[in-house]
N, CA, C and O atoms as CSV, one atom per row, in Angstrom:
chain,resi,resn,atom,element,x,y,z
A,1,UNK,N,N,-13.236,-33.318,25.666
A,1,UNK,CA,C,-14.142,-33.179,24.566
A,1,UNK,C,C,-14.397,-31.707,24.237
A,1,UNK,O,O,-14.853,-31.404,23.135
A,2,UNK,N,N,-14.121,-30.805,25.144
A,2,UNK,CA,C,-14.603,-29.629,25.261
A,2,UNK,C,C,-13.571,-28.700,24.203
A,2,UNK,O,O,-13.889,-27.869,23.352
A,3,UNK,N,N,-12.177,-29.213,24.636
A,3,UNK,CA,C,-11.339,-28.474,23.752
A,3,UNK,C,C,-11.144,-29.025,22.486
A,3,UNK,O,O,-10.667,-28.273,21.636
A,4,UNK,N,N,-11.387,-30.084,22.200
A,4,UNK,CA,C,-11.742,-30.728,20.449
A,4,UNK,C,C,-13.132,-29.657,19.647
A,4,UNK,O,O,-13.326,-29.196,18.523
A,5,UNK,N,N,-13.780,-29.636,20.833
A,5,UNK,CA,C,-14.913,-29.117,19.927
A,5,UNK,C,C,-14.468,-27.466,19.822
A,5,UNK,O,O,-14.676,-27.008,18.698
A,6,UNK,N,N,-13.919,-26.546,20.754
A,6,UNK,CA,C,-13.319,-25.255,21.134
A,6,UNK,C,C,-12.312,-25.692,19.051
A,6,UNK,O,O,-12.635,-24.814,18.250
A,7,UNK,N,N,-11.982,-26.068,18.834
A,7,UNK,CA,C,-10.561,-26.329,18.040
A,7,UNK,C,C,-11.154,-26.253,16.921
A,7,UNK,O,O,-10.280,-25.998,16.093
A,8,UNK,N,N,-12.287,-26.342,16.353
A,8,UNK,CA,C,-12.852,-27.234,15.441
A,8,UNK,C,C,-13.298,-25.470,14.348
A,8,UNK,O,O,-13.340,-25.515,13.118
A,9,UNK,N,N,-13.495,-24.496,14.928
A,9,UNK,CA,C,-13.836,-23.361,14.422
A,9,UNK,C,C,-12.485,-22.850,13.997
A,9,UNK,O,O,-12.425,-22.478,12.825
A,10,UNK,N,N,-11.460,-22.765,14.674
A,10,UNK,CA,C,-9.591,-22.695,14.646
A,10,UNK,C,C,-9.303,-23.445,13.364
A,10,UNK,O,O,-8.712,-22.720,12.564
A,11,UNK,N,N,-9.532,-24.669,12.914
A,11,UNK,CA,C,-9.133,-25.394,11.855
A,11,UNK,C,C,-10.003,-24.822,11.120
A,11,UNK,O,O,-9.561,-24.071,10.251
A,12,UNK,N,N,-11.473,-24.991,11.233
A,12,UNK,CA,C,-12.097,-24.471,9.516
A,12,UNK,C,C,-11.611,-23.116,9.227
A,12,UNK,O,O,-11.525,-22.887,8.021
A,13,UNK,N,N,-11.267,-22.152,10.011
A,13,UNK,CA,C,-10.932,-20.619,9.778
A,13,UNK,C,C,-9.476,-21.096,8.708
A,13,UNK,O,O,-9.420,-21.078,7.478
A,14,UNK,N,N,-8.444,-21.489,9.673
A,14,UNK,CA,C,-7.417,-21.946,9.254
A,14,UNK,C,C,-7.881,-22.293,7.782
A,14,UNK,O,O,-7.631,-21.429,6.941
A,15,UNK,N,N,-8.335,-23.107,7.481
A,15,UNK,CA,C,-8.617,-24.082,6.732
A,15,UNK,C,C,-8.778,-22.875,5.037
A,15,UNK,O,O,-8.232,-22.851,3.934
A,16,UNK,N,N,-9.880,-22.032,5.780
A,16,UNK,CA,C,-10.752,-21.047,4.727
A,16,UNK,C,C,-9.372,-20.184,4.296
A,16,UNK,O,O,-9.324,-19.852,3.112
A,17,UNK,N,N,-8.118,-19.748,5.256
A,17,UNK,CA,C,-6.947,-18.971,5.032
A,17,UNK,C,C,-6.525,-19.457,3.658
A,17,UNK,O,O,-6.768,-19.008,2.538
A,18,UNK,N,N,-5.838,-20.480,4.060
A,18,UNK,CA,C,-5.141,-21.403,3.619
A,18,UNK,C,C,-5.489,-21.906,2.233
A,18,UNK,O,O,-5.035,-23.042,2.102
A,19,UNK,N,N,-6.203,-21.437,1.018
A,19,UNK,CA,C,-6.520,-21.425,-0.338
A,19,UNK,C,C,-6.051,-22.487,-1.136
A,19,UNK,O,O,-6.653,-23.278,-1.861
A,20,UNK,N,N,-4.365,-22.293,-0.747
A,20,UNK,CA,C,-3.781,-23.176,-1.713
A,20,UNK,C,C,-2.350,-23.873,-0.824
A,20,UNK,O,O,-1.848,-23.617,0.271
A,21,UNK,N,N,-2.098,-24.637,-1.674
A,21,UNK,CA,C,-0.783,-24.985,-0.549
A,21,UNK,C,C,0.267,-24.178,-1.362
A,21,UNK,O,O,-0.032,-23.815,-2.499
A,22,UNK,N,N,1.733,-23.818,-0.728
A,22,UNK,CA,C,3.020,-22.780,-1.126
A,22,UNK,C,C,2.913,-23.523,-2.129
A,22,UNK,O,O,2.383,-24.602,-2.393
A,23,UNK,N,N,3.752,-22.444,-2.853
A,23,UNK,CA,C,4.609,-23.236,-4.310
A,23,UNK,C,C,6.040,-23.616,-4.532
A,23,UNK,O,O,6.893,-22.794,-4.200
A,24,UNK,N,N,6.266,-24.315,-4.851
A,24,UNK,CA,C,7.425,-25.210,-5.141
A,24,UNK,C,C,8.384,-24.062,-5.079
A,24,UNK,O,O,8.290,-22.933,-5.560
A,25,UNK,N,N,9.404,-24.669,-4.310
A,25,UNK,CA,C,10.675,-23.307,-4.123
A,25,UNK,C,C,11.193,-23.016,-5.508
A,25,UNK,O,O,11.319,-21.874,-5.950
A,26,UNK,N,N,11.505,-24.196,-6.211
A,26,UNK,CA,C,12.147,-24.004,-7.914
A,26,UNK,C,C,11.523,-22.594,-8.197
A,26,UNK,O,O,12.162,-21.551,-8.337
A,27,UNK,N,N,9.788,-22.788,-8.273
A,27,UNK,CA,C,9.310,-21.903,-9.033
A,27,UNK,C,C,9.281,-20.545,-8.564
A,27,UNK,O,O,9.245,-19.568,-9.311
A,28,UNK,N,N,9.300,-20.501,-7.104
A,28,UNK,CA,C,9.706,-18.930,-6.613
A,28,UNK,C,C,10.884,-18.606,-6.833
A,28,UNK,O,O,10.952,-17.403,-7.086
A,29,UNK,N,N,11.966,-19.177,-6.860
A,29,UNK,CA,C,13.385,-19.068,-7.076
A,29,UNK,C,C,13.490,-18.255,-8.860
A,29,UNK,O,O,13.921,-17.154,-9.201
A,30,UNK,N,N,12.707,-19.728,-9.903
A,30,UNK,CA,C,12.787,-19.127,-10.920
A,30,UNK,C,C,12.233,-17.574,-10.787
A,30,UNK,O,O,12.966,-16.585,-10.757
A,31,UNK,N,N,10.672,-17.562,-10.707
A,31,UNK,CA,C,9.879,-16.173,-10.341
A,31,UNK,C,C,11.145,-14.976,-9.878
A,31,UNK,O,O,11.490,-14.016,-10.566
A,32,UNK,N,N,11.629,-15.319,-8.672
A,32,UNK,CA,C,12.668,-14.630,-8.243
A,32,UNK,C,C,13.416,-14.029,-9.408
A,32,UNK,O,O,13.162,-12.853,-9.669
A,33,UNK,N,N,14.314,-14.677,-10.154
A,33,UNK,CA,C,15.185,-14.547,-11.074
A,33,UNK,C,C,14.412,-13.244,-12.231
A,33,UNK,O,O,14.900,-12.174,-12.594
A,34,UNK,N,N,13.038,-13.877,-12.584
A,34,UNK,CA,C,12.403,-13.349,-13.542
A,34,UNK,C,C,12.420,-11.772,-13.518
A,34,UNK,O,O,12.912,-11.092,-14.419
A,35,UNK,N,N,11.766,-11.225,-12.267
A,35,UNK,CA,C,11.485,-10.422,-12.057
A,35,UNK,C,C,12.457,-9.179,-11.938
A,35,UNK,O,O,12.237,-8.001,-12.224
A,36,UNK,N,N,13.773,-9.876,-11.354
A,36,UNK,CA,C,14.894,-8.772,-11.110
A,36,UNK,C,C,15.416,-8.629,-12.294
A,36,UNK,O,O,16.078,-7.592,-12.340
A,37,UNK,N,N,15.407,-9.540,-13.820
A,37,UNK,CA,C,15.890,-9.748,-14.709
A,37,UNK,C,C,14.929,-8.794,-15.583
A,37,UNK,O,O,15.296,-8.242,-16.620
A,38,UNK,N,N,13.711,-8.686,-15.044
A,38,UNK,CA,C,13.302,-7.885,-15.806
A,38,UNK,C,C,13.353,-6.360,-15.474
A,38,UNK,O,O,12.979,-5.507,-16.279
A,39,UNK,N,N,13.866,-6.061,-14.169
A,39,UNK,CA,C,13.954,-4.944,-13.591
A,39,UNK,C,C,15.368,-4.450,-14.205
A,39,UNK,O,O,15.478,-3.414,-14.861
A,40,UNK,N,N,16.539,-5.416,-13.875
A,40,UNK,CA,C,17.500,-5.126,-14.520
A,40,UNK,C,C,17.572,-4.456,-16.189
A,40,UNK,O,O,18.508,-3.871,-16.733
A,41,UNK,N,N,16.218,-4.798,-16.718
A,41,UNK,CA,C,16.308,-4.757,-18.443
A,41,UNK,C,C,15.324,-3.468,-18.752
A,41,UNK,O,O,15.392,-2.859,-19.820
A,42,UNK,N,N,14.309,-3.086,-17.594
A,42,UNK,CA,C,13.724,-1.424,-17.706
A,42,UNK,C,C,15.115,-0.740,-17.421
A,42,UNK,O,O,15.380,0.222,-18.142
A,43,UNK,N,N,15.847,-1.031,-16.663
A,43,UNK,CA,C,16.990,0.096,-16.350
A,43,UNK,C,C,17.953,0.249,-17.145
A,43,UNK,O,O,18.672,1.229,-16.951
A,44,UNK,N,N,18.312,-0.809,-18.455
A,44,UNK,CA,C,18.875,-0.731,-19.005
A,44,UNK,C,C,18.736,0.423,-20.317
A,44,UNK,O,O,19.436,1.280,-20.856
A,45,UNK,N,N,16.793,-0.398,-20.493
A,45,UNK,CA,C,16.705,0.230,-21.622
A,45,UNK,C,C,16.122,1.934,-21.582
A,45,UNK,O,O,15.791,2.643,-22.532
A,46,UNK,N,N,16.149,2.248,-20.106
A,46,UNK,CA,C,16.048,3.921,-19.453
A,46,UNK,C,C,17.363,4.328,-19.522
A,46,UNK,O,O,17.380,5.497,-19.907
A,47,UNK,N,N,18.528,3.879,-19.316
A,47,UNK,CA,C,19.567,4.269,-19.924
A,47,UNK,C,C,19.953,4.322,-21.353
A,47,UNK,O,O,20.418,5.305,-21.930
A,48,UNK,N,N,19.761,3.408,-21.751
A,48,UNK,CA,C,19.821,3.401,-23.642
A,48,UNK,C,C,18.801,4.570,-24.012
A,48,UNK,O,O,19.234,4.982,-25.088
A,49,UNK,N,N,17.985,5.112,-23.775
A,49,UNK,CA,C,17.101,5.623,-23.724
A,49,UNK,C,C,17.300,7.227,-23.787
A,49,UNK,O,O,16.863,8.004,-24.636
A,50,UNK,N,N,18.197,7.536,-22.481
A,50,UNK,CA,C,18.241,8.474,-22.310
A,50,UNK,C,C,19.445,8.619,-23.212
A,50,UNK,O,O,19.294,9.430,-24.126
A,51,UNK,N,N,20.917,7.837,-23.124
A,51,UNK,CA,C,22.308,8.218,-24.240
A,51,UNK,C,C,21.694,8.551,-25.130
A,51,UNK,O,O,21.959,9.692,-25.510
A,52,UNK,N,N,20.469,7.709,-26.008
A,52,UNK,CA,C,20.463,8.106,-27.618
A,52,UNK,C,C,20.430,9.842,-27.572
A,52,UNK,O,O,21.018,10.690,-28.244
A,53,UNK,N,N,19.382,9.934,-26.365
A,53,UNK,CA,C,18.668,11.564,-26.586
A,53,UNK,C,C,19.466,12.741,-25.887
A,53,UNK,O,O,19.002,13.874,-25.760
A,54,UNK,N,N,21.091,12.229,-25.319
A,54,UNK,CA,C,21.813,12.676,-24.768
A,54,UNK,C,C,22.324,14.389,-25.431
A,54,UNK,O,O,22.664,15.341,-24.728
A,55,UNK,N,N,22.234,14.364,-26.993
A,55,UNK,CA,C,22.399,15.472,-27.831
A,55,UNK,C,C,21.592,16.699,-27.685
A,55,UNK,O,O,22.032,17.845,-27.775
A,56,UNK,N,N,20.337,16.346,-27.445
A,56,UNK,CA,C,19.413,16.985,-27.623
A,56,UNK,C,C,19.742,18.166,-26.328
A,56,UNK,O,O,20.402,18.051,-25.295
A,57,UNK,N,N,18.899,19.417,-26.951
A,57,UNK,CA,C,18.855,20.054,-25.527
A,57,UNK,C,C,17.808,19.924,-24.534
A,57,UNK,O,O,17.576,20.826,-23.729
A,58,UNK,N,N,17.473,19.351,-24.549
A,58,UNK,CA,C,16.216,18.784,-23.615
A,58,UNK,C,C,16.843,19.079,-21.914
A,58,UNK,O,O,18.067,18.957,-21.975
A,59,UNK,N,N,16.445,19.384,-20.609
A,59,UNK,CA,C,16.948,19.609,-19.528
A,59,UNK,C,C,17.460,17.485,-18.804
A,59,UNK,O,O,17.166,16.312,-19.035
A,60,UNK,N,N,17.643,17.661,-18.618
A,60,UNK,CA,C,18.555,16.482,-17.375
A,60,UNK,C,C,16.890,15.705,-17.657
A,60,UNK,O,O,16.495,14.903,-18.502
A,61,UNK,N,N,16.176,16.446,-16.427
A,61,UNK,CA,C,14.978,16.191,-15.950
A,61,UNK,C,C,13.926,15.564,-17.078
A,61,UNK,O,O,13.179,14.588,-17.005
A,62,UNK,N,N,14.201,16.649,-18.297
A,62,UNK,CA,C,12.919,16.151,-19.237
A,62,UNK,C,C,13.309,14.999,-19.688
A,62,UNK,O,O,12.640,14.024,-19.348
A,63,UNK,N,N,14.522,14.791,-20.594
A,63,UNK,CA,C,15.549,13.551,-21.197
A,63,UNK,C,C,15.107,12.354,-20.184
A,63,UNK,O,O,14.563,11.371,-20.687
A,64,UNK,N,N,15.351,12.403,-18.555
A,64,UNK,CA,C,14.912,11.333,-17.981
A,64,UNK,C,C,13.221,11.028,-18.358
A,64,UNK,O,O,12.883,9.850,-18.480
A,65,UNK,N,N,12.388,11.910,-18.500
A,65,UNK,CA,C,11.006,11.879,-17.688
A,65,UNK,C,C,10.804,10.690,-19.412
A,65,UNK,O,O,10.109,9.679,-19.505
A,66,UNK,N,N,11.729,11.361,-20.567
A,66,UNK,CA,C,11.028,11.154,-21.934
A,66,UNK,C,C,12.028,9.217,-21.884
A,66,UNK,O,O,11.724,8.246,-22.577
A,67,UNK,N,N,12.797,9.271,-21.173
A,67,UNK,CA,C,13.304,8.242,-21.095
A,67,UNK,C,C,12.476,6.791,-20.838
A,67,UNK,O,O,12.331,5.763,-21.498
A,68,UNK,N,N,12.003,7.275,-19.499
A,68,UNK,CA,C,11.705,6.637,-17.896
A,68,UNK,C,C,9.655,5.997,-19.265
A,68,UNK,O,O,8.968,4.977,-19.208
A,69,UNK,N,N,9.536,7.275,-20.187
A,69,UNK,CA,C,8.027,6.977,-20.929
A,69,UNK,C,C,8.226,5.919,-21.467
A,69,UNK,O,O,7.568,4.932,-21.139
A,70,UNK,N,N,9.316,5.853,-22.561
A,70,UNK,CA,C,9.441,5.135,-23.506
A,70,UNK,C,C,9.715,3.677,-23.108
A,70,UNK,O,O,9.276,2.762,-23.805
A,71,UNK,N,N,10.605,3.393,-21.734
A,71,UNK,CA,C,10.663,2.294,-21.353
A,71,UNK,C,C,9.156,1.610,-20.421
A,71,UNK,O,O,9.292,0.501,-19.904
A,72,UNK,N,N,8.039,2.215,-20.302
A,72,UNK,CA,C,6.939,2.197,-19.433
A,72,UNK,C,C,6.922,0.492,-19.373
A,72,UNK,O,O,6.989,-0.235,-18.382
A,73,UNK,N,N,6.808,0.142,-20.790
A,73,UNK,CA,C,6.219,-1.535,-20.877
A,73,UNK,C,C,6.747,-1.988,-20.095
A,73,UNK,O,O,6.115,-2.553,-19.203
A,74,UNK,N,N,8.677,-1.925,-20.073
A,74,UNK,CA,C,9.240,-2.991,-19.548
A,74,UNK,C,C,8.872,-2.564,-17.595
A,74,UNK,O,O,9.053,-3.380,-16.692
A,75,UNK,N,N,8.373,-1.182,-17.400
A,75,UNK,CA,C,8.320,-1.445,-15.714
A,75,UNK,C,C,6.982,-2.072,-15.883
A,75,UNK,O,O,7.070,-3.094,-15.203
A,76,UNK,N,N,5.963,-2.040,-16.332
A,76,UNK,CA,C,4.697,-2.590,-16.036
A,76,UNK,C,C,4.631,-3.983,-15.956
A,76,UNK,O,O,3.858,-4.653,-15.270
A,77,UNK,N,N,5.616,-4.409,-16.810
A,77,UNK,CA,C,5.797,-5.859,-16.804
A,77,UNK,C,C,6.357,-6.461,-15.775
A,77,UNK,O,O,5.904,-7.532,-15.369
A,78,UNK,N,N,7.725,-5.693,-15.040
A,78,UNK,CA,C,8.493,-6.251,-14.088
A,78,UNK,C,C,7.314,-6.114,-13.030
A,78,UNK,O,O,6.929,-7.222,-12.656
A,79,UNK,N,N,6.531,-4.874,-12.354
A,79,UNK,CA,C,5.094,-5.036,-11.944
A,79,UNK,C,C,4.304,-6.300,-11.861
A,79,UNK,O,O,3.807,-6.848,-10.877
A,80,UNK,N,N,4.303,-6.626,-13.083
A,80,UNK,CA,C,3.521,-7.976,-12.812
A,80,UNK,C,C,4.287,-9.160,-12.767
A,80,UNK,O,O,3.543,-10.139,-12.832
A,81,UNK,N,N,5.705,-9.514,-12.666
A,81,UNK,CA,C,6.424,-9.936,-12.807
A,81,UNK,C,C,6.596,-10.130,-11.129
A,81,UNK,O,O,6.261,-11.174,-10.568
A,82,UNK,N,N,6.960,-9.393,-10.678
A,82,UNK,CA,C,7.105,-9.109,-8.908
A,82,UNK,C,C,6.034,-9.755,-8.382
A,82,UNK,O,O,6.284,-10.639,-7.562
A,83,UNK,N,N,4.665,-9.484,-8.711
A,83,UNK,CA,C,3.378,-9.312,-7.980
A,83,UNK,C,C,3.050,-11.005,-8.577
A,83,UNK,O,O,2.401,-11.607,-7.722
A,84,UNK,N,N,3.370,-11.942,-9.911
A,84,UNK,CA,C,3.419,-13.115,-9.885
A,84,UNK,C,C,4.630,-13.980,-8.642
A,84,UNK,O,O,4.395,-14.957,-7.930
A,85,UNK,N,N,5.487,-13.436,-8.724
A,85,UNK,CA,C,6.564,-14.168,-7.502
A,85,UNK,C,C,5.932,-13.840,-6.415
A,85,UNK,O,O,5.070,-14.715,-6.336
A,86,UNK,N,N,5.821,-13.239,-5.647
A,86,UNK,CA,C,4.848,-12.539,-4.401
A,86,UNK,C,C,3.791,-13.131,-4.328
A,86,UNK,O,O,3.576,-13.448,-3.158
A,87,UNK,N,N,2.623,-13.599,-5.340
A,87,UNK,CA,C,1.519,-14.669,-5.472
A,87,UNK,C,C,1.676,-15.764,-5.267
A,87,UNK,O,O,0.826,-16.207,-4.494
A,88,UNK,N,N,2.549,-16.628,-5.670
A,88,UNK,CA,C,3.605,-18.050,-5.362
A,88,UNK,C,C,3.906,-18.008,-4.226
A,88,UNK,O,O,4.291,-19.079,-3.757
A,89,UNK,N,N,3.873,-16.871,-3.349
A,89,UNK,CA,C,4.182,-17.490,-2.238
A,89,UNK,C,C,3.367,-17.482,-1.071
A,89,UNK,O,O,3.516,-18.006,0.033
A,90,UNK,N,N,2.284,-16.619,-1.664
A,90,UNK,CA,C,1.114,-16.407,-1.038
A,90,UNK,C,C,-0.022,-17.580,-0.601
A,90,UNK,O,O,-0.213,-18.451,-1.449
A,91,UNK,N,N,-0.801,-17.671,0.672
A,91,UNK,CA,C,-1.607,-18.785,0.691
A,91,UNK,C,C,-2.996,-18.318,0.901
A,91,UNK,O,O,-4.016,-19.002,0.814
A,92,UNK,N,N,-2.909,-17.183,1.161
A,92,UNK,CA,C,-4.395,-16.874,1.820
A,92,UNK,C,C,-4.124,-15.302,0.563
A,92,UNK,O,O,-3.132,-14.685,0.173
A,93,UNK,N,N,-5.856,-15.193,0.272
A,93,UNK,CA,C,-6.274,-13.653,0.022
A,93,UNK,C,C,-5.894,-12.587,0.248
A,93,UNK,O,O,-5.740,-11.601,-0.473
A,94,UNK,N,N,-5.678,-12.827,1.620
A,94,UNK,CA,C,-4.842,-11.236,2.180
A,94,UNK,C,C,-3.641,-11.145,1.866
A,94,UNK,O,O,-3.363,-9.986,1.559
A,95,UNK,N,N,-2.426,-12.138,1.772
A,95,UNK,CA,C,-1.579,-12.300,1.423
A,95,UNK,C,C,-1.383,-11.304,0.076
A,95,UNK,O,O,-0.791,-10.248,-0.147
A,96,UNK,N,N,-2.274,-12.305,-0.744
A,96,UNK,CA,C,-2.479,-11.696,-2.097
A,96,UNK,C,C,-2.700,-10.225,-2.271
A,96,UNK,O,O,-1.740,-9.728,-2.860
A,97,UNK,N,N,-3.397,-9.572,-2.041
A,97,UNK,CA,C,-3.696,-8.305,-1.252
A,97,UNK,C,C,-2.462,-7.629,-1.291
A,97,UNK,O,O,-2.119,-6.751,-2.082
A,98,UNK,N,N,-1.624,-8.286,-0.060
A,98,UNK,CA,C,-0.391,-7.796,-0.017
A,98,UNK,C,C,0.791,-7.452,-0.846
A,98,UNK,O,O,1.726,-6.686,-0.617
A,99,UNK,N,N,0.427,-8.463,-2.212
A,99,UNK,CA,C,1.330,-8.358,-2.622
A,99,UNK,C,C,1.486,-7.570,-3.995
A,99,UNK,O,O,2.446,-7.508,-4.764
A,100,UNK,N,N,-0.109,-6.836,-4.063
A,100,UNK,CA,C,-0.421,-6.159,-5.254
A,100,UNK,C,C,0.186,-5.150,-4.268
A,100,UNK,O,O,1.310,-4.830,-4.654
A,101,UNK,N,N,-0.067,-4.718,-3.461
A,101,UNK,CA,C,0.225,-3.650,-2.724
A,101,UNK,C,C,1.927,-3.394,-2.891
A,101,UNK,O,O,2.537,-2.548,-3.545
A,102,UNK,N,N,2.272,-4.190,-2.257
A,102,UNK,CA,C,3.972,-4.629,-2.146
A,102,UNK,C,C,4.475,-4.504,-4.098
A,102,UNK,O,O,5.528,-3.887,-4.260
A,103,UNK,N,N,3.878,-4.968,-5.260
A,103,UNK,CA,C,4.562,-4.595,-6.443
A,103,UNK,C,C,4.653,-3.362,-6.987
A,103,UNK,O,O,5.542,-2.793,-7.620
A,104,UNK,N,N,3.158,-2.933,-6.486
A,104,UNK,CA,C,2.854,-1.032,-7.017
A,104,UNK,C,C,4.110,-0.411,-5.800
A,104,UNK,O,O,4.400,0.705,-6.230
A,105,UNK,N,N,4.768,-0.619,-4.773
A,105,UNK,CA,C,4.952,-0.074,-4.158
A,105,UNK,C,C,6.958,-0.285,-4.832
A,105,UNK,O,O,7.769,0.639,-4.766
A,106,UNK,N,N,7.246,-1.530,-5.336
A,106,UNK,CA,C,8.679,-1.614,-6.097
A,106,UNK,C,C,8.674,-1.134,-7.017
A,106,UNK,O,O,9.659,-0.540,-7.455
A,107,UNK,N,N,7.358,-1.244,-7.736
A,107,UNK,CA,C,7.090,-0.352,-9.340
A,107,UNK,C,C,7.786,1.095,-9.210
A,107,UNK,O,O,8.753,1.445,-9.886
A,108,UNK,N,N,7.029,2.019,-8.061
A,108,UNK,CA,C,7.211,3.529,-7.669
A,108,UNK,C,C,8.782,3.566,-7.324
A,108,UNK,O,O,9.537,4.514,-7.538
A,109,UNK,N,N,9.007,2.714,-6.924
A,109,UNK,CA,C,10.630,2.637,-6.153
A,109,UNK,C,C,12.065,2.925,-7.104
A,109,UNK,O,O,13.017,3.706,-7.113
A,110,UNK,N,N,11.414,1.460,-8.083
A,110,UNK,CA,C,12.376,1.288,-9.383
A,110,UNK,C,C,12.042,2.463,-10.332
A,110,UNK,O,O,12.921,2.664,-11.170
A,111,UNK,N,N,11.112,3.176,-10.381
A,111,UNK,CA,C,10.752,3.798,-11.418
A,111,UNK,C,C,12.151,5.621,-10.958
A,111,UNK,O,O,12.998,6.264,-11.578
A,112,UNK,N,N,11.547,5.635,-9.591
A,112,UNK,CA,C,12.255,6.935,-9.036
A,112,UNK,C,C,13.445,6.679,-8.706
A,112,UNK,O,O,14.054,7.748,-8.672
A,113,UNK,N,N,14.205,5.699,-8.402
A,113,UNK,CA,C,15.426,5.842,-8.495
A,113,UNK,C,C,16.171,5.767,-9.762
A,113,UNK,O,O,17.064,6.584,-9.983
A,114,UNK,N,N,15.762,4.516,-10.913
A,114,UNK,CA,C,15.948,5.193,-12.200
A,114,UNK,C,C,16.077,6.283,-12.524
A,114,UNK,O,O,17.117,6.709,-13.028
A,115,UNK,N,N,14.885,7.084,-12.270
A,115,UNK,CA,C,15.305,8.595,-12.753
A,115,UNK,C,C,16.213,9.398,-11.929
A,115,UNK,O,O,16.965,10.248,-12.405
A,116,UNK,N,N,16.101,9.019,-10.283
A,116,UNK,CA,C,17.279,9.723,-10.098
A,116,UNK,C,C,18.777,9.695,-10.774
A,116,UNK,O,O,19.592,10.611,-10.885
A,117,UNK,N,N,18.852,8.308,-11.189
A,117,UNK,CA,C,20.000,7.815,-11.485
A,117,UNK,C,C,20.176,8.521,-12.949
A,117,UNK,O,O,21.074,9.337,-13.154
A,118,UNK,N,N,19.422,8.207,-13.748
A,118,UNK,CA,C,19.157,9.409,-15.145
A,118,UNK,C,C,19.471,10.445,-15.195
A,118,UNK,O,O,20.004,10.771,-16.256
A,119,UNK,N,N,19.351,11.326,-14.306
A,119,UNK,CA,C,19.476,12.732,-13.853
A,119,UNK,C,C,20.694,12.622,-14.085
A,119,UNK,O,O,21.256,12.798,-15.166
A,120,UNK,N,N,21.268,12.254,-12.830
A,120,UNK,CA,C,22.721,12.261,-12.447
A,120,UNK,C,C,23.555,11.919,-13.654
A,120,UNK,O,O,24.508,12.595,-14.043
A,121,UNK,N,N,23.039,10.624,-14.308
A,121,UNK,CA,C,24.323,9.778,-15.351
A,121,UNK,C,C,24.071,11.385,-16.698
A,121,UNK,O,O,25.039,11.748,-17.366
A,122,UNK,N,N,22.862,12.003,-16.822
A,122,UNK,CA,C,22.443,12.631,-18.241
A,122,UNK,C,C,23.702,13.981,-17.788
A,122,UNK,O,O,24.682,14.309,-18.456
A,123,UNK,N,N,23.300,14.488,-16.609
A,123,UNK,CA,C,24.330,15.776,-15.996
A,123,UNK,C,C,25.676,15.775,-16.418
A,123,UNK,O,O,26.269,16.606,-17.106
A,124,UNK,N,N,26.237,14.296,-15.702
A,124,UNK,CA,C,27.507,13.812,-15.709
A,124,UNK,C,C,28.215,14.121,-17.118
A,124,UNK,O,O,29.168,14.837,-17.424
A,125,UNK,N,N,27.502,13.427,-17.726
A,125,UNK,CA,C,27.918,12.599,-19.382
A,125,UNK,C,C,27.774,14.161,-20.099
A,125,UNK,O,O,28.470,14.570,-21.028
A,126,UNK,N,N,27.101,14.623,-19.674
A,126,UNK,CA,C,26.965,16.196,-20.600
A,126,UNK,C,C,28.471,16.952,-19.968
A,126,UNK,O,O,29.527,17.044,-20.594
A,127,UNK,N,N,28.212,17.429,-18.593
A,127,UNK,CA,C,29.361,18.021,-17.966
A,127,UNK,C,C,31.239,17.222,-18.622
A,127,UNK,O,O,32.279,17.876,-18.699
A,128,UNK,N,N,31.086,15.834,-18.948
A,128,UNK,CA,C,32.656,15.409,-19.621
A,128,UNK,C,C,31.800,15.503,-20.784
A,128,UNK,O,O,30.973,16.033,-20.041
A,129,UNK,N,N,31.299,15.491,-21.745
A,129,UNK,CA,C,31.237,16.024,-22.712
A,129,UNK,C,C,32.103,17.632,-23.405
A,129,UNK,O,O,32.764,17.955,-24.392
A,130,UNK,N,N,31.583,18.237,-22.191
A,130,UNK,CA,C,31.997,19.834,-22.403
A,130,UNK,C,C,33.606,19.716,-21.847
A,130,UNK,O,O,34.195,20.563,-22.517
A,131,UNK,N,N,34.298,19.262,-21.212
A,131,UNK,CA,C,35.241,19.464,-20.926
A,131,UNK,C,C,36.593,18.576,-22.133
A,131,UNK,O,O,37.818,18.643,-22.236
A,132,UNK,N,N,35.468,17.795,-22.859
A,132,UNK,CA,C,36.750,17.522,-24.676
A,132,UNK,C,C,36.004,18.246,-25.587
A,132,UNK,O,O,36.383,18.346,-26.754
């Protein structure tokens, strides 16, 4: 009797974690899809971004920075895009927590390697430029 009643604080804690039940794999799977699809489509349009302004004399660096602005929506979105898939799979608060934490932290990720990658592709494309 002793360890039923010992148990009984273990389940309601449990219980209080536990918010919601997981979500349907479909929908993390879809979520999944969403998010990289939208990551895939800031990087696109930071490249489109930067070719148009490829003429200009603007440095490597600025061309990316004016690039990396203009596409802002589409990272803020993939942001919340991430941080909805990451919620789906979340059951408890802290989880949740985690996973605002965990999107600001792919946001910064995708955002700086983009531009590294900007840098490099704006350098490149200028440097065979000059050589026809």
């Amino acid at each position: 009797m002793k360890s039923v009643l010992a148990l009984i604080p273990a389940a309601l804690l449990a219980a209080a974690c536990a918010s919601r039940a997981p979500a349907d794999p479909q929908a993390v799977s879809d979520a999944n899809e969403q998010w990289q699809s939208i990551r895939a489509a800031y990087t696109t349009c930071a490249k489109d971004q930067a070719d148009a302004g490829m003429a200009s004399s603007a440095s490597a660096q600025d061309l990316a920075s004016a690039a990396l602005k203009a596409c802002q929506p589409r990272l803020d979105a993939m942001r919340a895009a991430f941080r909805d898939y990451l919620d789906a799979q979340m059951v408890s608060s802290h989880g949740r927590d985690g996973a605002r934490q965990a999107a600001a932290r792919v946001s910064q990720d995708t955002e700086a390697k983009t531009r590294n990658y900007l840098v490099r592709h704006i350098e490149r494309e200028r440097y065979v430029a000059k050589l026809h």
